[in-house]
N, CA, C and O of each residue as an XYZ file, in Angstrom:
940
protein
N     105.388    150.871     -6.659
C     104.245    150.360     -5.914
C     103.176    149.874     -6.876
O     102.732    150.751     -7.618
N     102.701    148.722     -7.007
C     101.723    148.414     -7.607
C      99.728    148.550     -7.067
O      99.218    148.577     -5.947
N      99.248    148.592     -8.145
C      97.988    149.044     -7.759
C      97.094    147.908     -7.311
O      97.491    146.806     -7.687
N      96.109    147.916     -6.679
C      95.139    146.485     -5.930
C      94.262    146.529     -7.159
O      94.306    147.608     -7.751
N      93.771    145.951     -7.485
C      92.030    145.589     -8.285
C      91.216    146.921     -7.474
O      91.070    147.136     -6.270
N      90.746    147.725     -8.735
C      90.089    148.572     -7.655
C      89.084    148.510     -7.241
O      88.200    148.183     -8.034
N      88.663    148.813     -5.673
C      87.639    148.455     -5.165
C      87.692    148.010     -3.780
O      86.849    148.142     -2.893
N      89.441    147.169     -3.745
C      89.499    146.507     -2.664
C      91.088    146.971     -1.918
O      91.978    147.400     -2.653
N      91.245    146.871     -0.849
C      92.090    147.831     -0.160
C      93.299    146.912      0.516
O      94.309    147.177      1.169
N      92.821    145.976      0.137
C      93.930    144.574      0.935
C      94.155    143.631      0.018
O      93.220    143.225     -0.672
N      95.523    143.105     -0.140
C      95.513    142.260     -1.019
C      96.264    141.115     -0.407
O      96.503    141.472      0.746
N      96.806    139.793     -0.626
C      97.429    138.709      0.112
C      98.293    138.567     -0.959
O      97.784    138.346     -2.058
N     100.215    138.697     -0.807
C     100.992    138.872     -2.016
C     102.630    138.477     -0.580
O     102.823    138.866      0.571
N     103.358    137.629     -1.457
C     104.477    137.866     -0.652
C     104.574    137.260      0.696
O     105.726    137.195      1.124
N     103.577    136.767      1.522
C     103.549    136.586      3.001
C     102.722    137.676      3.495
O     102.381    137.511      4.666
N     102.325    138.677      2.980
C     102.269    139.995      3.525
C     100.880    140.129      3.280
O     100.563    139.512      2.263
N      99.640    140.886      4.003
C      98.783    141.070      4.173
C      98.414    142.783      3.494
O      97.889    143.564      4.288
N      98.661    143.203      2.285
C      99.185    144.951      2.107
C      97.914    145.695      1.829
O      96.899    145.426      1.186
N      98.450    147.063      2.765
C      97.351    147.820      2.327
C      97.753    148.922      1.555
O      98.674    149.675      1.870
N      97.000    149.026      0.456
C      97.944    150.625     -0.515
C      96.727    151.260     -0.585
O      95.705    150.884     -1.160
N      96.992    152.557      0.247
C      95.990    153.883      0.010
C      96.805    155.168     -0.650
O      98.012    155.405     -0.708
N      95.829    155.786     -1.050
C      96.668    157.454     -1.468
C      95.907    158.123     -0.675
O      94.687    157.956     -0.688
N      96.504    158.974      0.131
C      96.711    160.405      1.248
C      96.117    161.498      0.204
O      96.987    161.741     -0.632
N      95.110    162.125      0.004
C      94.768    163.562     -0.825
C      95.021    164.664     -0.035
O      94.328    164.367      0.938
N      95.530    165.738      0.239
C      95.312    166.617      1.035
C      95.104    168.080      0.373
O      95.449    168.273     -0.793
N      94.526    169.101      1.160
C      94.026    170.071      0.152
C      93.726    170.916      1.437
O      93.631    170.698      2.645
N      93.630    171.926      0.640
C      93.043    173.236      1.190
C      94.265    174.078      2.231
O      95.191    173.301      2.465
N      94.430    175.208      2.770
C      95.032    176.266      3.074
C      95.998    175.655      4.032
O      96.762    176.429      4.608
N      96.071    174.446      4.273
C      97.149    173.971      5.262
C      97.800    173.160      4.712
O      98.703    172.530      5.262
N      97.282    172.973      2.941
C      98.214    171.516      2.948
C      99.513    171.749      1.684
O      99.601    172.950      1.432
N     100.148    171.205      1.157
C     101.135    171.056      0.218
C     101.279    170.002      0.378
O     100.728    169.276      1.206
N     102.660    169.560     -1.008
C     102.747    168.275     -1.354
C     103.758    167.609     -0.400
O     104.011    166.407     -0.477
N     104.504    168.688      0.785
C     105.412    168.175      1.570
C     104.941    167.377      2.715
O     105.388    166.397      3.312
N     103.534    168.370      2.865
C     102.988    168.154      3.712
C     102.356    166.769      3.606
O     102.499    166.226      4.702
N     101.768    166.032      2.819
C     100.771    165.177      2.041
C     101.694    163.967      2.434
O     101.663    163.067      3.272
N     102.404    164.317      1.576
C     104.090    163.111      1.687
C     104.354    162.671      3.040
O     104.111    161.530      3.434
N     104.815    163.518      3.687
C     104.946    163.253      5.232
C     103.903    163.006      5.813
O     104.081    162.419      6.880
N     102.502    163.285      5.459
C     101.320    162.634      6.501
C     101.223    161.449      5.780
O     100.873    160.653      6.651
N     101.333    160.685      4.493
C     101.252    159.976      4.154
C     102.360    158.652      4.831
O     101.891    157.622      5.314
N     104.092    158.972      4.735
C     104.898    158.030      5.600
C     104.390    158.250      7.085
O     104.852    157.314      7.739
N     103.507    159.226      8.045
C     103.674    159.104      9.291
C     102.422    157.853      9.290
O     102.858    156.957     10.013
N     101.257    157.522      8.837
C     100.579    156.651      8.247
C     101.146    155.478      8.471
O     100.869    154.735      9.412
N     102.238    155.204      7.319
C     102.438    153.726      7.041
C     103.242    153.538      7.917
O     103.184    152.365      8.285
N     104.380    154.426      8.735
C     105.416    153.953      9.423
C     105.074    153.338     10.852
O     105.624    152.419     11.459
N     103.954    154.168     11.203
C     103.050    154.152     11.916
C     102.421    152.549     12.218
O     102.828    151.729     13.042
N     101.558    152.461     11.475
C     100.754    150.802     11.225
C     102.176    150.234     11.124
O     102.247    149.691     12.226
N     103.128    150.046     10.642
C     103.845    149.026     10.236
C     104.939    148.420     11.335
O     105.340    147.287     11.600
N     105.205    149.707     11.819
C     105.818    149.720     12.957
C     105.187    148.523     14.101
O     105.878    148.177     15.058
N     104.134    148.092     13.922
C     103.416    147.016     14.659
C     103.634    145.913     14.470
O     103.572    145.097     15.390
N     103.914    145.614     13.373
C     104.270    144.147     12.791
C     102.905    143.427     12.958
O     103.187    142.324     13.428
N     101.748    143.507     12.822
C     100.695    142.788     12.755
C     100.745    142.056     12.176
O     101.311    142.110     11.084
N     100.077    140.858     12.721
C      99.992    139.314     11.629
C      98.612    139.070     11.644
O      97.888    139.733     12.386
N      98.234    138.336     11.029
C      96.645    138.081     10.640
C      96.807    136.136     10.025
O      97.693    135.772      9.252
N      95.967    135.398     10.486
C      96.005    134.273      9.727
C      94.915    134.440      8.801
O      93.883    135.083      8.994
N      95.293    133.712      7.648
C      94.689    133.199      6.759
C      94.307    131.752      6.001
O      95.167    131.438      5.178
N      93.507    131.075      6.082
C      93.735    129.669      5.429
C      95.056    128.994      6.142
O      95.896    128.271      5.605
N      94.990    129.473      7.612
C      96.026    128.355      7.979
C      97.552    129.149      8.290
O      98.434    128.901      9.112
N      97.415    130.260      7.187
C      99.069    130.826      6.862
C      99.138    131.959      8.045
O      98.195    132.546      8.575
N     100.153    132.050      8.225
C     100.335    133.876      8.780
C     100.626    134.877      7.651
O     100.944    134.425      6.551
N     100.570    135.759      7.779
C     100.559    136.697      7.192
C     100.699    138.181      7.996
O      99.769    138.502      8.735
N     101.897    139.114      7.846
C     102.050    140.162      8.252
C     101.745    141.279      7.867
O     102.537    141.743      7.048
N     100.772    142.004      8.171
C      99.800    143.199      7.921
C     100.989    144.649      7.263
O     101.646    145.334      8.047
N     101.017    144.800      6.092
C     101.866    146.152      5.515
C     101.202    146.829      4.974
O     100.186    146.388      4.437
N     101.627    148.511      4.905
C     100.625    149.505      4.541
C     101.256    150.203      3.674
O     102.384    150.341      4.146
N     101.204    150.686      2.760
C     101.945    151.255      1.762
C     100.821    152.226      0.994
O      99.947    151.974      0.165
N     101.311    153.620      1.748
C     100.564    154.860      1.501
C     101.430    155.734      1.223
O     102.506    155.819      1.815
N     100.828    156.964     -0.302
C     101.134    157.407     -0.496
C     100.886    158.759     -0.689
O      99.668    158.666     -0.843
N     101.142    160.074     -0.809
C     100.320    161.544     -0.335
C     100.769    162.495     -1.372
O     101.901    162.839     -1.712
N      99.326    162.910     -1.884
C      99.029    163.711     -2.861
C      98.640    164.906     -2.009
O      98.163    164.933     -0.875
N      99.134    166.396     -3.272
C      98.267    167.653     -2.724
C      97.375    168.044     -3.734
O      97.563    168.286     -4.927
N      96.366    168.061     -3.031
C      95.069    168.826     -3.899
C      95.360    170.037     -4.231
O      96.032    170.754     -3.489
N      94.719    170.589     -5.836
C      94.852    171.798     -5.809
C      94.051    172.825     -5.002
O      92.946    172.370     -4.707
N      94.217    173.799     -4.650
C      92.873    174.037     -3.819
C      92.508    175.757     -3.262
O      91.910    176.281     -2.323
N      93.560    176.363     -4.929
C      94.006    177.967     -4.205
C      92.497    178.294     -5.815
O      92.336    177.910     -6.973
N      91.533    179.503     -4.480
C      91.089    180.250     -5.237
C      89.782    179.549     -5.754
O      90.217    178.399     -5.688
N      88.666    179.416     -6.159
C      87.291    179.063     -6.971
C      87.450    177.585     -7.708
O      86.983    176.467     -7.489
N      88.159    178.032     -8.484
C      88.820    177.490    -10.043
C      89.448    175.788     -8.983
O      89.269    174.658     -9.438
N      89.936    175.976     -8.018
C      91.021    175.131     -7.479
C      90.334    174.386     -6.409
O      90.791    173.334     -5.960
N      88.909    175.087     -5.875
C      88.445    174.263     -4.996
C      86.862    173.443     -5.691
O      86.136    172.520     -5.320
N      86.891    174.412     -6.883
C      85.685    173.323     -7.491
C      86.470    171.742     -8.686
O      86.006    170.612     -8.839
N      87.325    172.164     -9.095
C      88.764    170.939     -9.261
C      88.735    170.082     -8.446
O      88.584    168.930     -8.852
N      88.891    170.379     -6.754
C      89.152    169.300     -6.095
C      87.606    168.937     -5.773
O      87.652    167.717     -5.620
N      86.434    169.289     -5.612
C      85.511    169.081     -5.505
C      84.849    168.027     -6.962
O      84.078    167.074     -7.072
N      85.230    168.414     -7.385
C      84.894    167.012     -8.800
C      85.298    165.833     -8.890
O      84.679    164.827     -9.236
N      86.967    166.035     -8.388
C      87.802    164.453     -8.177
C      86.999    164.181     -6.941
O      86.296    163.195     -7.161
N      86.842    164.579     -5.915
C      86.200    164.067     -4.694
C      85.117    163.227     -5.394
O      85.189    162.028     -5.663
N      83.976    164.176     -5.669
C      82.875    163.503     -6.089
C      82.435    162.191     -7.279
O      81.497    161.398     -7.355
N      83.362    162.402     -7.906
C      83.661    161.344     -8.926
C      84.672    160.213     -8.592
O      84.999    159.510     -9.548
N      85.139    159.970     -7.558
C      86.012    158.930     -7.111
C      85.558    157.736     -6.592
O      84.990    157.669     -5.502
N      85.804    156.665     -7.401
C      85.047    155.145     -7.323
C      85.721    154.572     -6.718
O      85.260    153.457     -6.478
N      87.047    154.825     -6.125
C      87.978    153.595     -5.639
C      88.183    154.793     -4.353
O      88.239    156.020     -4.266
N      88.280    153.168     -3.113
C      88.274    153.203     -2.049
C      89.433    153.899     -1.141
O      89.571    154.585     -0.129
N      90.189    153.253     -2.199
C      91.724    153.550     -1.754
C      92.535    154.947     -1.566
O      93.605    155.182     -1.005
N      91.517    155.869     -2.322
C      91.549    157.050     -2.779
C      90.955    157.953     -1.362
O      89.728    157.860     -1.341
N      91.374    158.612     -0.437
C      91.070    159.567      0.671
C      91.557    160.671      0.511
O      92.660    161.003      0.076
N      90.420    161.451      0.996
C      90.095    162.274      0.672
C      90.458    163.642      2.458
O      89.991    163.288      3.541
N      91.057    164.644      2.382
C      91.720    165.307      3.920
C      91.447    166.644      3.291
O      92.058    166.902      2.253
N      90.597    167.542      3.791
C      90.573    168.707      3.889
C      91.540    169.355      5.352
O      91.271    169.218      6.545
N      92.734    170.092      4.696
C      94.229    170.359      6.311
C      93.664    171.996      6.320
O      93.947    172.909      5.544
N      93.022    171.986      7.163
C      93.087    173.671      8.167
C      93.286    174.004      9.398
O      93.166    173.269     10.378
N      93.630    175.248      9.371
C      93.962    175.451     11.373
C      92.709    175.108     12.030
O      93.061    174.584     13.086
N      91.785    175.116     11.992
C      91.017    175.390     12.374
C      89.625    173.762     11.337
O      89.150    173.665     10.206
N      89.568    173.036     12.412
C      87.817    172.057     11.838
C      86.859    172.571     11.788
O      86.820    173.801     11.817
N      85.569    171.696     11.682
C      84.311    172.175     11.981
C      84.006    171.498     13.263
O      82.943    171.658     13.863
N      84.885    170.806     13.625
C      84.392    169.817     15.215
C      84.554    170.917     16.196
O      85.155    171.973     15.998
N      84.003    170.578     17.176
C      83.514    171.307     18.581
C      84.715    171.925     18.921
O      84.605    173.139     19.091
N      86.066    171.359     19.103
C      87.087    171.709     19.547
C      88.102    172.317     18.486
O      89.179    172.874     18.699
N      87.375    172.023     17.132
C      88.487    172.179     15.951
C      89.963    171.034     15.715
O      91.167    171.175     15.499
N      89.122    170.039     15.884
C      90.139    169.216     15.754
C      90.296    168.412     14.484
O      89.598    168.856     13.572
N      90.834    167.625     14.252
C      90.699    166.717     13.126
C      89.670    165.549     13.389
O      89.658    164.957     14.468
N      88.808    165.244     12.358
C      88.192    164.160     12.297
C      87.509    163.389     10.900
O      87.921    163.679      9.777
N      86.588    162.534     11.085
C      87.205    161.587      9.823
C      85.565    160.531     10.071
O      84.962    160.210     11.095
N      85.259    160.208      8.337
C      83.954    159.161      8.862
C      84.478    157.964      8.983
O      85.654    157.814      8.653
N      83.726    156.872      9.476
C      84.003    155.904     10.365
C      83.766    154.885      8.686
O      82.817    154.930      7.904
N      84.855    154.169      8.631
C      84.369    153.540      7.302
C      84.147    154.370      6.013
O      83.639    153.949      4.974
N      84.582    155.542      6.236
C      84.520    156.052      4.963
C      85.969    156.923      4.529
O      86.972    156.828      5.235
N      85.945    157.700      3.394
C      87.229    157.749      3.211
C      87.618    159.234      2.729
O      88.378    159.589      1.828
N      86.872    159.950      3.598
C      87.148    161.723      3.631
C      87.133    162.331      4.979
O      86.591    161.604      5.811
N      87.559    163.418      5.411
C      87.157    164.311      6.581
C      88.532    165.417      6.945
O      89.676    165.093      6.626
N      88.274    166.547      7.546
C      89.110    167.326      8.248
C      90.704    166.887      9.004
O      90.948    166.015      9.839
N      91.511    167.762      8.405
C      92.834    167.008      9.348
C      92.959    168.411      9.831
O      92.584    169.272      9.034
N      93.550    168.924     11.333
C      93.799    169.805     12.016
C      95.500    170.534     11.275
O      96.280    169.586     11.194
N      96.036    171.579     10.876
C      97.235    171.013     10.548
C      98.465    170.973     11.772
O      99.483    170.283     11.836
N      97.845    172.151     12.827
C      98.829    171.876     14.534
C      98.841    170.560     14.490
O     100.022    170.215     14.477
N      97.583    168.916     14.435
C      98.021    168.111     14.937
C      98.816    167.349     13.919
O      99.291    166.295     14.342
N      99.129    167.734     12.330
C      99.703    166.692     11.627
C     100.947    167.590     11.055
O     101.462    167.031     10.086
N     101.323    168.347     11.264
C     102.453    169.400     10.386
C     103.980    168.545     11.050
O     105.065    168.664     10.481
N     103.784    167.683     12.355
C     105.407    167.435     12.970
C     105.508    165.783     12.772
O     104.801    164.823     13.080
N     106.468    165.935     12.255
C     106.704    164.215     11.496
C     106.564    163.615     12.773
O     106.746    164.399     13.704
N     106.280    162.396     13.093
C     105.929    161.286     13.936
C     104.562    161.636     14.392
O     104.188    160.813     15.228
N     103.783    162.446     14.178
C     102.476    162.991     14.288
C     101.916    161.330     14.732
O     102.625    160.343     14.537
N     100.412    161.255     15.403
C      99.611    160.022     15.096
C      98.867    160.219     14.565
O      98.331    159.178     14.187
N      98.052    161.699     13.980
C      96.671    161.711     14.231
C      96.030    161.251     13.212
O      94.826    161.002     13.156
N      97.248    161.065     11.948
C      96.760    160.896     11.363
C      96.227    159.460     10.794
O      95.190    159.107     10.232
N      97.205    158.921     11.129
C      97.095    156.908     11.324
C      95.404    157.167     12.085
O      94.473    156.739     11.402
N      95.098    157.732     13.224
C      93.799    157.325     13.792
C      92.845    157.703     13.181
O      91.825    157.073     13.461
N      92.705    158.632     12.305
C      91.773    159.084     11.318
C      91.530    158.455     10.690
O      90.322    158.257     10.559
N      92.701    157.508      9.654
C      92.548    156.599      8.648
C      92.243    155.321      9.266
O      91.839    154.407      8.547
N      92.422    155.113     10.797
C      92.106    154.083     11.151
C      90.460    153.798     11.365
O      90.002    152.655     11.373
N      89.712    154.898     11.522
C      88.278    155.073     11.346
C      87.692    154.672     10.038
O      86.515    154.341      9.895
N      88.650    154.727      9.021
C      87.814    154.891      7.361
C      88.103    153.381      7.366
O      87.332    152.841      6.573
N      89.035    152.370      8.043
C      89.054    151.014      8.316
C      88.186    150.531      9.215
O      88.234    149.322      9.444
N      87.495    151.118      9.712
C      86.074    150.658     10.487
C      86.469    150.871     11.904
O      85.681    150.622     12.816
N      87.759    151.359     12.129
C      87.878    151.513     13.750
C      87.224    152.538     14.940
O      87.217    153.729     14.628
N      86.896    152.327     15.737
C      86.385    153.002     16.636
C      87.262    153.599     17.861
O      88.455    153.364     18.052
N      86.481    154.361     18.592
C      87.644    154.692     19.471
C      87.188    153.896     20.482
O      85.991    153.774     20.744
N      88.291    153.212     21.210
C      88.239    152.658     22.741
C      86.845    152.848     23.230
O      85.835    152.166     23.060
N      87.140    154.390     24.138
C      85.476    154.664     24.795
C      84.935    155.489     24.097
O      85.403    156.627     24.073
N      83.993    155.217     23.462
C      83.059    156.311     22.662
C      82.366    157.584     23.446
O      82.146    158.709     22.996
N      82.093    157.068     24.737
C      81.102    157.875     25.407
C      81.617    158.423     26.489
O      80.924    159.222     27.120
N      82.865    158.123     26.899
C      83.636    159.356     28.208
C      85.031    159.474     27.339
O      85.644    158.515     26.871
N      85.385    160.819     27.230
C      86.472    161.297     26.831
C      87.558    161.928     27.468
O      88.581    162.451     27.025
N      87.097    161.760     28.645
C      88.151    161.272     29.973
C      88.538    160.494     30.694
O      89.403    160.604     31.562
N      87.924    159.628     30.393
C      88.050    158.205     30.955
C      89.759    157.493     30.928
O      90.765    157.553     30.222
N      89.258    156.777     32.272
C      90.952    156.036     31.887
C      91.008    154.454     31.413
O      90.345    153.471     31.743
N      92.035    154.643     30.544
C      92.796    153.541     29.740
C      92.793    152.595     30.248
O      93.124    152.702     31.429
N      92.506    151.358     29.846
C      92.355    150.003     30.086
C      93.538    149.551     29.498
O      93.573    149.431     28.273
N      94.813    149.200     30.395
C      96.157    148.942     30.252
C      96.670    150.076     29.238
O      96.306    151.250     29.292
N      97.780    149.420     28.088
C      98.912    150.302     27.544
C      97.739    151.032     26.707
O      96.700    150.415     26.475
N      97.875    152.010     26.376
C      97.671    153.057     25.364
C      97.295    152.568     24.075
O      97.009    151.389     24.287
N      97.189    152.725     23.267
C      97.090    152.065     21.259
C      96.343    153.675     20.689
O      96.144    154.754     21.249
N      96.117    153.199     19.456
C      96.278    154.168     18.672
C      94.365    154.921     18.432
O      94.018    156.016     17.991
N      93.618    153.871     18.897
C      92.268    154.622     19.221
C      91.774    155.360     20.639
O      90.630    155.503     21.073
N      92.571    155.617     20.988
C      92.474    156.297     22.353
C      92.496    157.553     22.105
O      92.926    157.923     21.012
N      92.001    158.570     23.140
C      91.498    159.716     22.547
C      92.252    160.912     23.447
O      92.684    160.689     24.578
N      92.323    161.887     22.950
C      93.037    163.347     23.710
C      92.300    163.527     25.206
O      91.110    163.836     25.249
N      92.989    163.341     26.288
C      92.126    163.697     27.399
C      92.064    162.623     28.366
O      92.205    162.746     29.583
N      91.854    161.617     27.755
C      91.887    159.669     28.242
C      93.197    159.616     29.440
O      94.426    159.581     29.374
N      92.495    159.628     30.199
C      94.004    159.369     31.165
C      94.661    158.214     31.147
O      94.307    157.119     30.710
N      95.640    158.548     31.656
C      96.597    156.988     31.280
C      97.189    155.781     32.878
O      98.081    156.277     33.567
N      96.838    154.825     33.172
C      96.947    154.429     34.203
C      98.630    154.697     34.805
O      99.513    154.920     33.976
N      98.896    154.660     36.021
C      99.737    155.165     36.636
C     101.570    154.396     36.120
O     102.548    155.143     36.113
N     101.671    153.182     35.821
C     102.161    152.328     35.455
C     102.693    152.683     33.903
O     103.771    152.223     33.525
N     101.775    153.630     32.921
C     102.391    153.832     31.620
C     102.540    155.469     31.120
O     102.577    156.048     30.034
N     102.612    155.927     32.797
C     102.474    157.623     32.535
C     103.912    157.736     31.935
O     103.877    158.402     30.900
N     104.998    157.357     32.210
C     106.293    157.809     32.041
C     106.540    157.746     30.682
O     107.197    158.684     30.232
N     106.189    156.894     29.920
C     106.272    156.899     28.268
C     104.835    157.319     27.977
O     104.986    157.770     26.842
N     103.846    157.431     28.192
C     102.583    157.619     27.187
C     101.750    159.079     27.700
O     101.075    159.766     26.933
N     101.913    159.302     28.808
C     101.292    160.167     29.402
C     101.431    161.963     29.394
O     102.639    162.130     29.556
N     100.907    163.079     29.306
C     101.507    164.442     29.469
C     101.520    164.370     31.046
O     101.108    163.391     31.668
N     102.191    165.849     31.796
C     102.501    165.879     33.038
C     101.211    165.882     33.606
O     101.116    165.627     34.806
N     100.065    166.162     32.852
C      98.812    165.909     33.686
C      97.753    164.722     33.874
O      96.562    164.905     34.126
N      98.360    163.500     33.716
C      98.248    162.227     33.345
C      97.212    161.877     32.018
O      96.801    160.773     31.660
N      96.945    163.222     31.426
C      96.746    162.527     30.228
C      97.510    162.003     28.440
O      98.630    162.028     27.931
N      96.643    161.736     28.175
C      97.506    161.008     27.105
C      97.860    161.770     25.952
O      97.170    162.573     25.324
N      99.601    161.223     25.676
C     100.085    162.391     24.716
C     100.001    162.019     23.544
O     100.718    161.040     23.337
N      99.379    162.401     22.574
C      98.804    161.657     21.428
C      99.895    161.406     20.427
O      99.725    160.526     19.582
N     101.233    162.257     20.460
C     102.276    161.970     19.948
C     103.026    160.572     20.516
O     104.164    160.240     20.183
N     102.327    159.962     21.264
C     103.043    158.249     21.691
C     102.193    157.169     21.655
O     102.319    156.168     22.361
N     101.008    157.429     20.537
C     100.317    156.456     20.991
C     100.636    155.838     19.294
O     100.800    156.383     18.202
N     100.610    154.172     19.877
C     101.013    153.324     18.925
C      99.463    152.090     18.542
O      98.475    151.831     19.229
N      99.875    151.612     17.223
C      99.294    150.677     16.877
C      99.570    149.524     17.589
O     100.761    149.223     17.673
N      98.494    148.577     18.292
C      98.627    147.561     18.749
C      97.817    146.139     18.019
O      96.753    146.080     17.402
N      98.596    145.295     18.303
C      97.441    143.864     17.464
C      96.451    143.981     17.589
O      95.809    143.585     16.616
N      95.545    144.597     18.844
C      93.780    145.203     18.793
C      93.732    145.729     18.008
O      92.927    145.222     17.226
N      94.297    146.862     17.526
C      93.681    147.380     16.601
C      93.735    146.613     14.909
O      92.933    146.979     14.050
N      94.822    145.503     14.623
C      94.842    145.078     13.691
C      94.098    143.888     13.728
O      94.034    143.277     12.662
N      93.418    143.329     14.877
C      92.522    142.327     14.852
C      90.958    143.265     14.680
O      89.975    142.821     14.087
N      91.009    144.226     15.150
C      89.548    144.882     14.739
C      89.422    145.065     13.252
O      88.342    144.794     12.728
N      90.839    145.679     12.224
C      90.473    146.396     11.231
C      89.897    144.557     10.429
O      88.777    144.326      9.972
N      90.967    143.651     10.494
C      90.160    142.514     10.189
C      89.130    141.375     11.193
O      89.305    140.506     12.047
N      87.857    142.106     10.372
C      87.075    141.863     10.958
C      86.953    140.443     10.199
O      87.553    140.223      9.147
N      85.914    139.270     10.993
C      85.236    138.086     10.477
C      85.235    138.057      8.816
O      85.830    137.311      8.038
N      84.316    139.182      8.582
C      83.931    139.076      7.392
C      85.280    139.866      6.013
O      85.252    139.593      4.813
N      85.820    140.372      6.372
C      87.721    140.987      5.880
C      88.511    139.494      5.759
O      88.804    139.025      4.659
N      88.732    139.003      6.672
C      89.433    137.458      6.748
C      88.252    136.894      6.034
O      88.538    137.214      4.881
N      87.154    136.287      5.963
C      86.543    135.723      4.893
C      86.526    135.796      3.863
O      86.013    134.838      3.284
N      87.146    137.125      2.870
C      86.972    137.495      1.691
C      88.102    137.303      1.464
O      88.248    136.883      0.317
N      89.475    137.459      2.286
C      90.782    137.356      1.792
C      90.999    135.409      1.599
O      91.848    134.940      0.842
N      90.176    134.656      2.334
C      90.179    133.280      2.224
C      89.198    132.985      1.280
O      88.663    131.923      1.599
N      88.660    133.513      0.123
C      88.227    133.158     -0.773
C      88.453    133.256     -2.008
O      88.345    132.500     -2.973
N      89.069    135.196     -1.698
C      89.492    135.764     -2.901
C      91.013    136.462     -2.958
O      91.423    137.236     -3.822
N      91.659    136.008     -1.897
C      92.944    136.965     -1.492
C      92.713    138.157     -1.642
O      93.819    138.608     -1.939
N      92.239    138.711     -1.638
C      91.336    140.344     -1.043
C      90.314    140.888     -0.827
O      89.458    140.634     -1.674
N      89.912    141.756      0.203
C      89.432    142.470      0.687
C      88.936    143.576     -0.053
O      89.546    144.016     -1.027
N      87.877    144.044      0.350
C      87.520    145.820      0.624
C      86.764    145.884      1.877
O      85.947    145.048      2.263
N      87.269    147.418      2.726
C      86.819    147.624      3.817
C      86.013    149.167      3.595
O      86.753    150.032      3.127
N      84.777    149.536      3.844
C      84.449    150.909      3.944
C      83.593    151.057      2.682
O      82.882    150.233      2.106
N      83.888    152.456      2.395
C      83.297    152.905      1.020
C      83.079    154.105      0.768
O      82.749    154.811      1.721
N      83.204    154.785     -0.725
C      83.694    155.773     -1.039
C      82.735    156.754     -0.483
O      81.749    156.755     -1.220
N      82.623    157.410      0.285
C      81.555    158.668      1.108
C      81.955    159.793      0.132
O      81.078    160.365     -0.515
N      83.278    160.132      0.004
C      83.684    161.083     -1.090
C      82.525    162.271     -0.786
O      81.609    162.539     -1.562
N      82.784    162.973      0.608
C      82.328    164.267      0.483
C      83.369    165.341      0.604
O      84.510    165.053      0.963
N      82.936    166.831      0.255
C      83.941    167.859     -0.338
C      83.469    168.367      1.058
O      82.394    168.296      1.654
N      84.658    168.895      1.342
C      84.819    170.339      2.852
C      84.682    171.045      2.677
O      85.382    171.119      1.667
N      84.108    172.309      2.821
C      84.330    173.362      2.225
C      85.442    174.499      3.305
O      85.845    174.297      4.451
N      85.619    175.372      2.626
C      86.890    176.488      4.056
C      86.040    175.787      5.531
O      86.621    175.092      6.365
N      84.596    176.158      5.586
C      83.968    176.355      6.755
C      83.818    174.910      7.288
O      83.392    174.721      8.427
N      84.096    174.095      6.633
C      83.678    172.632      7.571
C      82.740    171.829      6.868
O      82.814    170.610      6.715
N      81.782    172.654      6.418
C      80.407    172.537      6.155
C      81.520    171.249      5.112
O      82.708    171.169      4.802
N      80.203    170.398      4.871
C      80.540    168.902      3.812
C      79.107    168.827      2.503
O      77.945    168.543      2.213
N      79.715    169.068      2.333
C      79.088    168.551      0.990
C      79.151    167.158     -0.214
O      80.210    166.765     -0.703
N      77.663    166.504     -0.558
C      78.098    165.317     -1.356
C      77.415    165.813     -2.391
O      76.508    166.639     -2.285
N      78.020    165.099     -3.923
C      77.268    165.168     -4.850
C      75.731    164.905     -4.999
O      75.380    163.838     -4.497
N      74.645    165.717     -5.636
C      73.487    164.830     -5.435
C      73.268    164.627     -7.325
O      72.361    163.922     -7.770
């Protein structure tokens, strides 16, 4: 796998539109098996879409090529280690996953900053290969949002995609593949759709790749988790 210019997270090579990130994972839920496999459920994930994007005229098909590291992270010694690479990390590409049973979010779930490139992974929701949660996490540090921000029960505006949220009911028509028995949505079926690959390139993403054949989206937030949730940035 070759590396982008660092800084920028998309490059135009091949026909192909590629994105290469590295997966970090750390703390009491994670290993390198683990890292690995959240890292392919990621790319298989996005790719599985076949997104195209024009450029200058061309098409171009959107590929993601991620790869998953384990933080060290046993004991003092191991969590002020990973707390230094966090804080000292200039390139974008570089994310950053604190994996525990247990978040600091309301429900203890996994979550993630919006455009930036650290936050909590749950490990119930990412430990079983074909997982999503984790593609939607990383799809936030690409600037994505969720569907409805402000009802988290709300129902789905047609098929399902991959920013839709736990709880979101699913219209009657896509319960049989997307839905649990209580018509909400099973987060283990929700897929990447061209919305979401027309959001991550935004106006100004396609402008930079038509000037410079790449991109950067986001930016390094690079804050440390601690066991408790609590986040911390360098000052």
């Amino acid at each position: 796998m070759g590396l982008l210019p660092e800084k920028y997270v998309f490059i135009l090579r091949h026909q192909h539109a590629t994105h290469i990130a590295r997966l970090h994972a750390g703390a009491s839920g994670a290993s390198s098996a683990l890292a690995v496999s959240a890292a392919q459920d990621i790319q298989d994930l996005y790719n599985s879409a076949g997104g195209k994007i024009t450029v200058n005229g061309a098409s171009y098909t959107v590929k993601f090529e991620v790869r998953g590291h384990a933080l060290e992270s046993k004991g003092i010694t191991g969590e002020f280690r990973t707390a230094g690479k966090i804080f000292t990390n200039s390139d974008p590409r570089n994310n950053f996953f604190r994996v525990e049973n247990q978040t600091s979010s309301s429900g203890g779930e996994s979550f993630s900053r919006r455009s930036g490139n650290d936050g909590m992974l749950n490990y119930s929701e990412i430990s079983k290969r074909g997982s999503t949660t984790e593609a939607h996490e990383i799809g936030h540090g690409l600037g994505l949002r969720h569907n409805n921000e402000s009802d988290y029960s709300s129902l789905i505006k047609g098929k399902p995609d991959l920013m839709d949220n736990r709880n979101d009911r699913v219209q009657e028509k896509y319960r049989s593949k997307y839905a649990l028995p209580d018509g909400s949505l099973n987060l283990d079926k929700r897929e990447v759709s061209q919305k979401n690959i027309d959001d991550i390139f935004t106006p100004d993403v396609i402008n930079s790749l038509e000037k410079n054949g790449k991109a950067a989206i986001g930016t390094t937030t690079n804050t440390y988790y601690a066991p408790n949730g609590q986040g911390f940035n360098k000052k």
